[in-house]
N, C-alpha and C positions, 0 to 999 in steps of 0.2 A: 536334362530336365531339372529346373528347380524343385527342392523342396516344398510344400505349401504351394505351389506354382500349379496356372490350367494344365492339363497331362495334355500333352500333344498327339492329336489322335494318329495320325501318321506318319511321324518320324522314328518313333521308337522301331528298333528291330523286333521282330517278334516270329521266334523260330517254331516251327511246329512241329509235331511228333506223330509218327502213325501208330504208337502204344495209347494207351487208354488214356494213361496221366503220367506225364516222365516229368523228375525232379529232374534236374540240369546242374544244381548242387547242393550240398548238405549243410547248407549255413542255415538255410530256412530251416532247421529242425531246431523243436522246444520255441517258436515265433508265434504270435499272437497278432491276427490284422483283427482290430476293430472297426468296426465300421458305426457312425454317428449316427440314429435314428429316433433323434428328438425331433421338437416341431419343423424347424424351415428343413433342416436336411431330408426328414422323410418326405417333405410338399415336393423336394426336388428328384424325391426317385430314389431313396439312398436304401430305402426296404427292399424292394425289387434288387438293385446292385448286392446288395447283403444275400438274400437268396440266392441268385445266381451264385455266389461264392460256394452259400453251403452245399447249394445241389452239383455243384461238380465233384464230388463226394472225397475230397483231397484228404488224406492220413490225416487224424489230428496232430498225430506225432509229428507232424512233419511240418502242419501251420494250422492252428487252430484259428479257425472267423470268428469271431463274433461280433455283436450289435455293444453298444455303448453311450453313453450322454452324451453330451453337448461340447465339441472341443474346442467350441470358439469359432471367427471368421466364417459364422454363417450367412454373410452376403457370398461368399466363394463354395459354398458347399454344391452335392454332398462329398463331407470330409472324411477321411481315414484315420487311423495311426498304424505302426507298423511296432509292437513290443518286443524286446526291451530298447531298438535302438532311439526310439522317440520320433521316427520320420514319420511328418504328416503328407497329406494330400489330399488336394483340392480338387475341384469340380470333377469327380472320380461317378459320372451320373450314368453312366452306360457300361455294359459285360464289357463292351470293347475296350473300354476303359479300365475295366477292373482285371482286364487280362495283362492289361500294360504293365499295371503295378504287380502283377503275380511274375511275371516273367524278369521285368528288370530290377526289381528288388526283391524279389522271396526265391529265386530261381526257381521257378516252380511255370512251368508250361503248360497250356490244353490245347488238345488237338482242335483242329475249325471242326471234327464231325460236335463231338460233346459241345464244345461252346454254342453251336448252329445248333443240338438238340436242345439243351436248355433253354436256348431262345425262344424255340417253339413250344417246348413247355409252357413257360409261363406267357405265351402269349394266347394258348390254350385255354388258361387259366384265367386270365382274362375275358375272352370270350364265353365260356363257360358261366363265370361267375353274371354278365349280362344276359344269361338264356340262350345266347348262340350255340348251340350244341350240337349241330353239323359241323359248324366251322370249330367248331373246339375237336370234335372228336379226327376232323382231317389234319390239323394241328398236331394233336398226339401220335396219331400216323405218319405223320412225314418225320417227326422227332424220331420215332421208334426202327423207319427203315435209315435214319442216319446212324442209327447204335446199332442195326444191324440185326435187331430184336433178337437179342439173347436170351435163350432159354435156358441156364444158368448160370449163377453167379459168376463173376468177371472181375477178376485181380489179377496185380502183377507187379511184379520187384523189379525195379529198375536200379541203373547203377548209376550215381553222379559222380562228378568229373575230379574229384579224388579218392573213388573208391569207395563209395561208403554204399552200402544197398538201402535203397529206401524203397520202401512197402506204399504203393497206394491202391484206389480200389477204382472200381468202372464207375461209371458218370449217371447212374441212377434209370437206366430202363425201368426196373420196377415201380419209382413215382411216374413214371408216364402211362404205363400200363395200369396204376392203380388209378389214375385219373379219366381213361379213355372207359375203364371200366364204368365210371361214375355217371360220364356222360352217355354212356349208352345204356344203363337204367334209366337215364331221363328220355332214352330215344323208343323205349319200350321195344330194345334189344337183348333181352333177358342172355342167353344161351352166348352172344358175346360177350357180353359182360363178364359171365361168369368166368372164362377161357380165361378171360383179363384179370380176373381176382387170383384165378388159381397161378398165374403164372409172375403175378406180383409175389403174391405169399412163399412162393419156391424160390423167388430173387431174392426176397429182402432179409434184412438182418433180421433175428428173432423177436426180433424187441420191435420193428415197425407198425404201430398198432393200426394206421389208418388200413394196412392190406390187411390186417384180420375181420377189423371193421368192414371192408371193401364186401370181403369173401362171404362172411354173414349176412350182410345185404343182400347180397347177388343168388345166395340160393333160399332166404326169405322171400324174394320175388319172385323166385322160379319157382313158387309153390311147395319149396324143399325145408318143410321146420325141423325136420329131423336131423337132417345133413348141417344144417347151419347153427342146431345146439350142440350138434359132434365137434362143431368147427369151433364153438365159444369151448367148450371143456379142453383141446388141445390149446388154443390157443392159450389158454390160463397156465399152462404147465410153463409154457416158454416166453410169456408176455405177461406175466400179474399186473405190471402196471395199467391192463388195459382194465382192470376194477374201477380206478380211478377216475376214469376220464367219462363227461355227461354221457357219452355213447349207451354206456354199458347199461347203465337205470333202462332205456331205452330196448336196447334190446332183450335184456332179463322179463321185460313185461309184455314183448310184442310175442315172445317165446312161451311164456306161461301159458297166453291168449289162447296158441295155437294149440296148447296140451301139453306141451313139451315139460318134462321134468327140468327143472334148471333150478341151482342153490343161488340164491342172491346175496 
């Protein structure tokens, strides 16, 4: 494959792993992939391909994603770059693609279950965001029996191919579950829902603020104000930044409404 060149969707080798997420070597570590998400690259999909990157929940230590400006050659997008070594890539418009360049340049692998759950993720996501909320929340189902719906967090140290142990982490069950939970508050499935919040909030890092948001929701509608200002004062200990975010105004005042003592 050329550099700057269409990625060839079928010729690349592309080995897969039955661990969560196995580096194959440790050059990718201290790597930076950017991904272009200015005008024409996002009209071609290169947001969605970005996501897919961060939700496969790869060490950052190991390759940090992120989004970026304009690298040029936007008739060929959506484009990449690959930091420090300066390798770009072009029409990079699909996971399957963006798997291509994780494996044959960053040594960095994902198994077909995680790559296949992401996909349903955001295709979830998708139908969710249109009202479809059967078909989202069957979506997040099918995602969750590919990850095998773990009910605890899920890491693992892998070894690459000279030794070096690299740390990464499982491929985001708890964003599916925070999402399935979402849609079944709109299915007026309360008592699922909540199952779903609470089992997000037990997966995700301490800091992920949409599961504490999830969890408050889900036992404000199940008629629980009490349980759900329990749930805003814990979450503040381990999550301050969740003060910040439009949420919080929101729920500080649907909380007072209900009696609840809450400090704003």
């Amino acid at each position: 494959m050329a550099l700057g060149q269409k990625l060839p969707t079928r010729t690349l080798p592309a080995t897969r792993s039955s661990k969560v997420l196995t580096t194959v070597r440790a050059s990718a570590q201290g790597k930076e992939l950017k991904v272009c998400t200015a005008k024409v690259c996002k009209r071609q999909g290169s947001g969605q391909v970005l996501r897919f990157l961060q939700d496969l929940g790869i060490d950052q230590n190991v390759l940090h994603v992120q989004d970026t400006g304009c690298l040029g050659s936007c008739g060929n997008g959506p484009n990449m770059v690959l930091a420090p070594t300066g390798e770009t890539f072009s029409h990079v418009a699909t996971p399957t693609d963006a798997c291509q360049v994780l494996t044959a340049f960053c040594g960095i692998q994902a198994p077909d279950n995680i790559v296949q759950a992401t996909q349903l993720r955001l295709a979830g996501n998708a139908a969710a965001g249109e009202g479809r909320f059967e078909e989202a929340e069957q979506a997040y189902t099918s995602a969750l029996q590919l990850l095998g719906e773990p009910t605890r967090p899920v890491s693992s140290t892998s070894t690459s191919s000279n030794g070096a142990a690299v740390k990464v982490r499982a491929g985001g069950a708890y964003l599916v579950l925070c999402n399935r939970a979402a849609v079944r508050l709109q299915l007026k499935r309360t008592h699922d829902a909540l199952e779903d919040a609470r089992a997000a909030v037990e997966q995700a890092p301490p800091s992920f603020v949409n599961g504490w948001v999830r969890l408050i929701d889900c036992h404000y509608a199940a008629g629980q104000p009490a349980e759900a200002a329990a749930v805003l004062a814990r979450a503040l200990t381990v999550c301050p930044q969740l003060k910040s975010t439009p949420e919080y105004r929101s729920i500080v005042h649907a909380l007072k409404k209900a009696g609840c003592k809450v400090s704003a």
